[in-house]
N, C-alpha and C positions, 0 to 999 in steps of 0.2 A: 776682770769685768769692770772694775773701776775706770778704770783706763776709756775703755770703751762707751762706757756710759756718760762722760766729760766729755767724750770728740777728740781725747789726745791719740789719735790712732798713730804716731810716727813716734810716742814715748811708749807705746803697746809692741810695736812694732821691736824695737832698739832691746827692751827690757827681755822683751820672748824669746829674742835671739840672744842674746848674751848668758839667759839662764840655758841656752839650745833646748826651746819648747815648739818645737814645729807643732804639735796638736793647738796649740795657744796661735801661735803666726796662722794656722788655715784657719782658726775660729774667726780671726782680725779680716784677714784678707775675705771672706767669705761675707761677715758683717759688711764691710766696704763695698764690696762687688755688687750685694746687696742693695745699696744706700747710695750707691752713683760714686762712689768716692773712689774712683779708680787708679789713681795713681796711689794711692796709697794701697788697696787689692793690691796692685804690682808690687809693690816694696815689700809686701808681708808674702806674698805666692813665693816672689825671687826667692828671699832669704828663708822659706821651708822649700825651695828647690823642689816645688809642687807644678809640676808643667801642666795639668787640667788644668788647675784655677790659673795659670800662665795664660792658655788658649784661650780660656773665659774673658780672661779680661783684655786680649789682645780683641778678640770680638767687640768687646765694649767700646774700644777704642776705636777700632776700624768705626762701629755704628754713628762716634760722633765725630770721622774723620781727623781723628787724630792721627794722620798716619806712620810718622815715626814713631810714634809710642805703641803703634801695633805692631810694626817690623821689629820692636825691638822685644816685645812681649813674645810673640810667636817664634824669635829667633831662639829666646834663653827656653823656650817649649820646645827647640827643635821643629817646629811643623814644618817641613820644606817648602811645600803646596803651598801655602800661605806665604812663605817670604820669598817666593817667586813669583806668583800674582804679585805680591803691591812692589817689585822690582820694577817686574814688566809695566804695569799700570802705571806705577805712580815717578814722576820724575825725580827724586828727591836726593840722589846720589849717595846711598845705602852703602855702605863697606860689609 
């Protein structure tokens, strides 16, 4: 909580994963996703290997055109649907 309550989400993030607290990482990621702070959602979703809040926050990103950060959210979620839409649409030369 401390952590959280500072804004060091990426030493929240490092510390939950290394103790392997996935309920601590979706609290962080969730907090973020929350709070606009979505690349840091992604980094704490990735590492609890949580593909909802993945999908979530690929949506976050599509919404402010981020779009590699959404292909690459929705890839590590699996959603096919999605990283075929922004294939198709988006020019960006996706691997």
């Amino acid at each position: 909580e401390t952590f959280i309550e500072r804004s060091l989400f990426i030493d929240a993030i490092h510390t939950y994963y290394m103790l392997r607290n996935t309920n601590k990482l979706n609290e962080v990621g969730e907090f973020c996703l929350k709070n606009k702070q979505n690349e840091y959602a992604y980094e704490a979703f990735k590492l609890a290997d949580n593909k909802e809040g993945l999908t979530r926050t690929g949506d976050a990103f599509l919404a402010n055109a981020e779009i590699e950060k959404a292909h690459s959210a929705f890839k590590l979620a699996q959603i096919d649907i999605m990283i075929a839409f922004i294939e198709a649409n988006f020019n960006q030369g996706f691997k």
